[in-house]
Backbone as CSV, one residue per row, in Angstrom:
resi,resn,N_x,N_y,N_z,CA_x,CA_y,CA_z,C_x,C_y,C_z
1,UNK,-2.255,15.066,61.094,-2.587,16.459,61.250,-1.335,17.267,61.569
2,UNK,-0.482,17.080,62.292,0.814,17.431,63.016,1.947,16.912,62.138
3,UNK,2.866,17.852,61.355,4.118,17.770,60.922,4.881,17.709,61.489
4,UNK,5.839,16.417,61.383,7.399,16.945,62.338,7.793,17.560,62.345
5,UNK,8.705,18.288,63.798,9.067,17.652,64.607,7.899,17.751,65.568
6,UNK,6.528,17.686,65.639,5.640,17.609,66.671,4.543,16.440,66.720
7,UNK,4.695,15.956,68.071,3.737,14.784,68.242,2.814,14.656,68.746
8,UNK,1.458,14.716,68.579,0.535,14.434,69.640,0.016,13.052,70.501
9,UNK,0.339,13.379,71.630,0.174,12.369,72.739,-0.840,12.211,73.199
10,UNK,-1.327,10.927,73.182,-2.634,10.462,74.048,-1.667,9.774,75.125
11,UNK,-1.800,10.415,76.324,-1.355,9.749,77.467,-1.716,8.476,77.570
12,UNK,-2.773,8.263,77.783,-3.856,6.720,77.656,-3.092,5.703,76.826
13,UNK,-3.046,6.322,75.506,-2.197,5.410,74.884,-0.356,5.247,75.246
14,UNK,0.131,6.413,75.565,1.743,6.134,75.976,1.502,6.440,77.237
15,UNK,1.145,5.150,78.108,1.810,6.000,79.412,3.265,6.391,80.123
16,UNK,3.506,6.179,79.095,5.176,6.165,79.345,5.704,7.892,79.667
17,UNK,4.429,8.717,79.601,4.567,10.261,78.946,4.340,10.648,80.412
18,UNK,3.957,9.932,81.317,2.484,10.070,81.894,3.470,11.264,83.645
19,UNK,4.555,11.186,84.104,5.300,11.594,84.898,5.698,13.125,83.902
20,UNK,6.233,12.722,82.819,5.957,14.618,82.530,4.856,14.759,82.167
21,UNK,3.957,14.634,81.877,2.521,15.175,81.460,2.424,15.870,82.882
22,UNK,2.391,14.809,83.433,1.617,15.592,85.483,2.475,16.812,85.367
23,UNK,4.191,16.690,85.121,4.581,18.014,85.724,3.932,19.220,85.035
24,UNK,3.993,18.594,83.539,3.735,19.685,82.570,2.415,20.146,82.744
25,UNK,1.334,19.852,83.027,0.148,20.331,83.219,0.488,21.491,84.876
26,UNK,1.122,20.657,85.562,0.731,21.330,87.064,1.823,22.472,86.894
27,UNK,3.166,22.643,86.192,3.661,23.744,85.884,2.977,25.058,84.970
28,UNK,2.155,24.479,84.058,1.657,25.795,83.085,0.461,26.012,84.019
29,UNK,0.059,25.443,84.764,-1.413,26.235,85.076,-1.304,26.220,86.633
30,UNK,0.105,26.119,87.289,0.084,26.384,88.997,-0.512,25.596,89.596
31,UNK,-1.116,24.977,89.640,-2.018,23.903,90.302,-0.915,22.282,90.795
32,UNK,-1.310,22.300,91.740,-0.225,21.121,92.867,-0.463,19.802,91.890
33,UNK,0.659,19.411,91.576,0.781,18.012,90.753,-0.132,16.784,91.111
34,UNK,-0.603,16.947,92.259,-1.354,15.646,93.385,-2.526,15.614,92.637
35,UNK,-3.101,17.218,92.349,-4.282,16.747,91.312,-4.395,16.511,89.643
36,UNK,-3.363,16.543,89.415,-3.287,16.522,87.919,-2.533,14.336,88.024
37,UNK,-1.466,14.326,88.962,-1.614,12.815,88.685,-2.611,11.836,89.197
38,UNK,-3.312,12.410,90.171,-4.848,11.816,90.246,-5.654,11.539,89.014
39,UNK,-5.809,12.331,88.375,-6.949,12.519,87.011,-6.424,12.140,85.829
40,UNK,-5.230,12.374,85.875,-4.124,11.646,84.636,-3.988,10.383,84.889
41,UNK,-3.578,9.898,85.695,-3.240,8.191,86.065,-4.550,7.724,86.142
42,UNK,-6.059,8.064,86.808,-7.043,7.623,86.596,-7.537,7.016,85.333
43,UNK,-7.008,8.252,84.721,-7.786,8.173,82.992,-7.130,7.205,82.308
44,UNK,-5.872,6.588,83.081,-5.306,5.527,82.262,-5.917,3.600,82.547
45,UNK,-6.766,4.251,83.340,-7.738,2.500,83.369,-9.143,2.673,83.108
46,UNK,-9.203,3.825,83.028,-10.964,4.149,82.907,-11.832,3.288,81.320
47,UNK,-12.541,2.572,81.489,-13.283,2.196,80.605,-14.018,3.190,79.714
48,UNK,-14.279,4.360,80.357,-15.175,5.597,79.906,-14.214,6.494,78.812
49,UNK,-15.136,7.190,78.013,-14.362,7.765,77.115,-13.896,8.827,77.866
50,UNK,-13.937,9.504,78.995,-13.558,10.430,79.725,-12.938,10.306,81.205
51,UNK,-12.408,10.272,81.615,-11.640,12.050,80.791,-10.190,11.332,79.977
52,UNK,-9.553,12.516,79.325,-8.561,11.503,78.514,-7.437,13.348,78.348
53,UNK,-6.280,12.810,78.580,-5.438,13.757,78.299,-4.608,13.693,77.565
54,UNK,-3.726,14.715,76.651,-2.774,15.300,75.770,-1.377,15.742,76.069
55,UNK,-0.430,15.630,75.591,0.363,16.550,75.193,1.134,16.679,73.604
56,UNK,1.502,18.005,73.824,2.097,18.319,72.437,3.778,18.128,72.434
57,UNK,4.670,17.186,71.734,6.207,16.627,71.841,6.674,17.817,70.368
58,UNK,7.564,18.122,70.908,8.790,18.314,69.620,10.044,18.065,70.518
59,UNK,10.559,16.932,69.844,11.420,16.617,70.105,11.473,15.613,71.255
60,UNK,12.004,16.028,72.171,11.674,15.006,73.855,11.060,16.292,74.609
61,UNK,10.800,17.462,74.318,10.291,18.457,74.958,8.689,18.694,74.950
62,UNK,7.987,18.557,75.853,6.516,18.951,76.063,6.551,20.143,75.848
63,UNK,5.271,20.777,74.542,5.169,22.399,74.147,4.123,22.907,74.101
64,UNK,2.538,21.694,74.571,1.184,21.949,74.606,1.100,20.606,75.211
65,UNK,-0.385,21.304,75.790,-1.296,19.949,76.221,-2.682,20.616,76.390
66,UNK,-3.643,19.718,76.663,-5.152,19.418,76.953,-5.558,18.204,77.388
67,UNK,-6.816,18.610,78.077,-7.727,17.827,78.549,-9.053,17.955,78.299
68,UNK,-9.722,16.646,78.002,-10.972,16.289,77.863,-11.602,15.590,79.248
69,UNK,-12.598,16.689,80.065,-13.306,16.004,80.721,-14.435,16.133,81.162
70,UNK,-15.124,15.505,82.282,-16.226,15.603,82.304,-17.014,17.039,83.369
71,UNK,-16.051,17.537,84.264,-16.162,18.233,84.886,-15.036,19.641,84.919
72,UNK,-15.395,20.899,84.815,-14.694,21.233,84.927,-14.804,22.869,85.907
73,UNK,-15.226,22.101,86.999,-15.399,22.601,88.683,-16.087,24.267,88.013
74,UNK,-17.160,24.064,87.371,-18.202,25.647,87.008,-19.362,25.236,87.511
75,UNK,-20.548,26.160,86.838,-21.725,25.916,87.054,-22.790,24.883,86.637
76,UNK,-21.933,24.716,84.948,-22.649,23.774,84.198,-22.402,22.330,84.235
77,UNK,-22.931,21.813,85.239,-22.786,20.296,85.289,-23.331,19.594,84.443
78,UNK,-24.565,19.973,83.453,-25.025,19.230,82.727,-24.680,19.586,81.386
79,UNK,-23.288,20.193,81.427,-22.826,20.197,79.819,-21.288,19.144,79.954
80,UNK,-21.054,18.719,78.737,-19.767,17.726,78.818,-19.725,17.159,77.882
81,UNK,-18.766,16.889,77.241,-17.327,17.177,77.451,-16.674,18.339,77.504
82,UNK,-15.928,18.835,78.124,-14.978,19.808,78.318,-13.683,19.918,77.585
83,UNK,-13.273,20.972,77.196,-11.982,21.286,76.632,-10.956,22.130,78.088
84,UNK,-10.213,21.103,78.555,-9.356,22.334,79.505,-8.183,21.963,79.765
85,UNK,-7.522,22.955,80.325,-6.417,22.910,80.388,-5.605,22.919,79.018
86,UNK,-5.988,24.053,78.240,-5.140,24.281,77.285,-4.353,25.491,77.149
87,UNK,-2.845,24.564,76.449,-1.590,25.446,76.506,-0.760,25.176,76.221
88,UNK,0.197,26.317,75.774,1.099,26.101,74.648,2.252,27.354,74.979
89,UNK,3.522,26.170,75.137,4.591,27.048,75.636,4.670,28.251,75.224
90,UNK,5.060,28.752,76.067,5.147,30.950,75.730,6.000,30.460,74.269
91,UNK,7.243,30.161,73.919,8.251,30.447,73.084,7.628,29.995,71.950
92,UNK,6.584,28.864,72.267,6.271,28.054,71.187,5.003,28.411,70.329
93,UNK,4.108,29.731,70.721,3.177,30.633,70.639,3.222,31.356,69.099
94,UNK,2.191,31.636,68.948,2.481,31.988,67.272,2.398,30.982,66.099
95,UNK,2.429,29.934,66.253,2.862,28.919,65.769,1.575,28.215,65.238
96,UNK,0.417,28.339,65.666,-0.521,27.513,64.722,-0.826,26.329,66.069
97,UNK,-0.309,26.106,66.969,-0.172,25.251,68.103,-1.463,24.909,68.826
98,UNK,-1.656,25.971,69.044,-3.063,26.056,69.864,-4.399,25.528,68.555
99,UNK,-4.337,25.945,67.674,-5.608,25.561,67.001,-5.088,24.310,66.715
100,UNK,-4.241,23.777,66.193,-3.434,22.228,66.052,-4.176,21.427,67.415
101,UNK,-3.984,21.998,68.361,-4.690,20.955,69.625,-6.053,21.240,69.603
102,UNK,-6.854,22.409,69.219,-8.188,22.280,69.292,-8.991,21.390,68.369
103,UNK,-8.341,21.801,67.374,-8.733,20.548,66.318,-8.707,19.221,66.712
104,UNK,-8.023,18.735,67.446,-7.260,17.108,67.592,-8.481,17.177,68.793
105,UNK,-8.736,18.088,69.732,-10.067,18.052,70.756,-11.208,18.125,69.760
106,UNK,-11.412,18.535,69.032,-12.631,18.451,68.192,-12.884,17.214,67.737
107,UNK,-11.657,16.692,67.158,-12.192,15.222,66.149,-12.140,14.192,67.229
108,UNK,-11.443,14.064,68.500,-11.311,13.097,69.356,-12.854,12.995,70.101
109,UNK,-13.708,14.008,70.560,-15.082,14.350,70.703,-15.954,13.603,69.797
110,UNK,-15.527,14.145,68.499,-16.644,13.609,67.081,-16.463,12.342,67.075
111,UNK,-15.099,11.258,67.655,-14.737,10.017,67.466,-15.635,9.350,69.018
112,UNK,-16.118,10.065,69.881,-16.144,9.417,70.925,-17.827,9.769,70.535
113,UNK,-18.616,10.392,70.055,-19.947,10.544,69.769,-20.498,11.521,70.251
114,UNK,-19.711,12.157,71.169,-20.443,13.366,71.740,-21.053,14.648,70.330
115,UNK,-22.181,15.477,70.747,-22.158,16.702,69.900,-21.949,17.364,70.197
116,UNK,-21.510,17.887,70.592,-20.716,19.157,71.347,-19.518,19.374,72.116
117,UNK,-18.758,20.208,72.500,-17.218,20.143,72.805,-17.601,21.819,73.894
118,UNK,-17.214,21.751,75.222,-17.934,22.996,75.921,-16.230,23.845,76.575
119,UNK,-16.287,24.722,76.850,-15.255,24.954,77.361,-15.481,26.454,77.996
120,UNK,-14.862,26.910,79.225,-14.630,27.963,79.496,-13.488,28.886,79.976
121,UNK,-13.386,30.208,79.635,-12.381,31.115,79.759,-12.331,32.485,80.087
122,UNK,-11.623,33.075,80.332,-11.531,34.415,80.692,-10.887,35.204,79.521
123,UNK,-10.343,34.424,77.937,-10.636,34.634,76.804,-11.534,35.583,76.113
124,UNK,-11.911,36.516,75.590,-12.838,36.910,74.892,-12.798,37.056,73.382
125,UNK,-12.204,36.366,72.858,-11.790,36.586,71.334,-11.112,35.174,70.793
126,UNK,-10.691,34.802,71.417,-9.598,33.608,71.010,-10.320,32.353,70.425
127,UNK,-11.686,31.332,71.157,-12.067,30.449,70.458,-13.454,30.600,69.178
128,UNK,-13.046,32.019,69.245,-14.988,32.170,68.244,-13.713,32.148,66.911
129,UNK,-13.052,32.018,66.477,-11.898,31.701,65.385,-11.610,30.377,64.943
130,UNK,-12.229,30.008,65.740,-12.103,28.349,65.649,-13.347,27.361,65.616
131,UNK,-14.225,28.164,65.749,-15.419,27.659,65.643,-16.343,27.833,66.936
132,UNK,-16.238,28.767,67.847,-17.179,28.138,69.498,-17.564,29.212,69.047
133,UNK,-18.886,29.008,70.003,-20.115,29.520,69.947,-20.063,30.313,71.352
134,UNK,-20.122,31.521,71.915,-20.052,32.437,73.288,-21.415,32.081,73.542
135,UNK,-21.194,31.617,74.543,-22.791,31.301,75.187,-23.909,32.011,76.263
136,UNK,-22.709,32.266,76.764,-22.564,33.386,78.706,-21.741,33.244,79.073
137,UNK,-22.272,32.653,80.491,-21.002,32.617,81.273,-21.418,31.470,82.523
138,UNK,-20.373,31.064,82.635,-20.435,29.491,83.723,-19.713,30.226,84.903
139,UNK,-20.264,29.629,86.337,-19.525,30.478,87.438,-18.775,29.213,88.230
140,UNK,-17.385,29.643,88.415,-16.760,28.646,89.486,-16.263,29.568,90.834
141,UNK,-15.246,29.003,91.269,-14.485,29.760,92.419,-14.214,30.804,92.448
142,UNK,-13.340,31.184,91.530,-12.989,32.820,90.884,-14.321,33.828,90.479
143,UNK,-15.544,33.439,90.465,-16.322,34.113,89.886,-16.741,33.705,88.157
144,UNK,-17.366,34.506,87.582,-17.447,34.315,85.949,-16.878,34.357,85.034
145,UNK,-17.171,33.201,84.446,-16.154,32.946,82.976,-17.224,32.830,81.931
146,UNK,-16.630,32.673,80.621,-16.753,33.165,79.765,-17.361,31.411,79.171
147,UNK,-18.563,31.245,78.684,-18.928,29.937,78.688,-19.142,29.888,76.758
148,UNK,-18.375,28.769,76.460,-18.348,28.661,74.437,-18.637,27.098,74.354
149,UNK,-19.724,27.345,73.073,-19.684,25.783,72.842,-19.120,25.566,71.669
150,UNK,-18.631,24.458,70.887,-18.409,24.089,69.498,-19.481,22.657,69.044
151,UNK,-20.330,23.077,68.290,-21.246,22.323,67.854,-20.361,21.105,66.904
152,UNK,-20.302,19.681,67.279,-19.770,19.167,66.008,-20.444,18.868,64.942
């Protein structure tokens, strides 16, 4: 799916990635590294298809990533899998990047059997282009977000 120079990483499979992945997740989205190598290093013995994380390589440089999981601290506990934590370096923006990883979350979903792929945002335009469905809205800490499904 991905032309060089870009690689997509299943952490799970390289854990070799697995020390910048943590930074790279806990740098783009502010959040203290303690919980991102909790859930990242977890996912690397888990028998379960979830949760399972990403990043996007050009070169030796991390320029996207995502996560697939089962929770993603809202209202809807009984929807899952999740699309989160997606992102794609400011410079590297424009680029086709972001739908490149939604896709690779779409077929990795369709490979694991789930029907559906759920995700939420403060977005209002960005995933109905790609296929999600605006549903409502899921409530976490911050208040309401913006709740999309993608039917596979």
């Amino acid at each position: 799916m991905l032309t060089k120079p870009h690689q997509l990483i299943a952490i799970s499979q390289h854990p070799d990635y697995l020390a910048a992945a943590i930074t790279y997740f806990s740098e783009a989205f502010g959040i203290p590294e303690e919980i991102y190598r909790d859930s990242i290093t977890a996912s690397l013995t888990t028998t379960s298809t979830l949760p399972r994380f990403y990043v996007l390589v050009k070169g030796t440089e991390l320029v996207g990533c995502f996560g697939l999981i089962t929770n993603d601290f809202n209202s809807r506990q009984d929807l899952y899998p999740w699309l989160a934590a997606l992102f794609v370096s400011e410079k590297y923006r424009g680029q086709g990047l972001g739908k490149l990883l939604i896709q690779h979350a779409v077929s990795e979903v369709k490979e694991m059997g789930y029907p559906s792929l759920y995700l939420v945002t403060d977005h209002s335009s960005y995933y109905e282009k790609f296929g999600f469905e605006h549903l409502g809205s899921a409530y976490g800490l911050d208040g309401p977000a913006r709740l999309y499904a993608y039917q596979i």
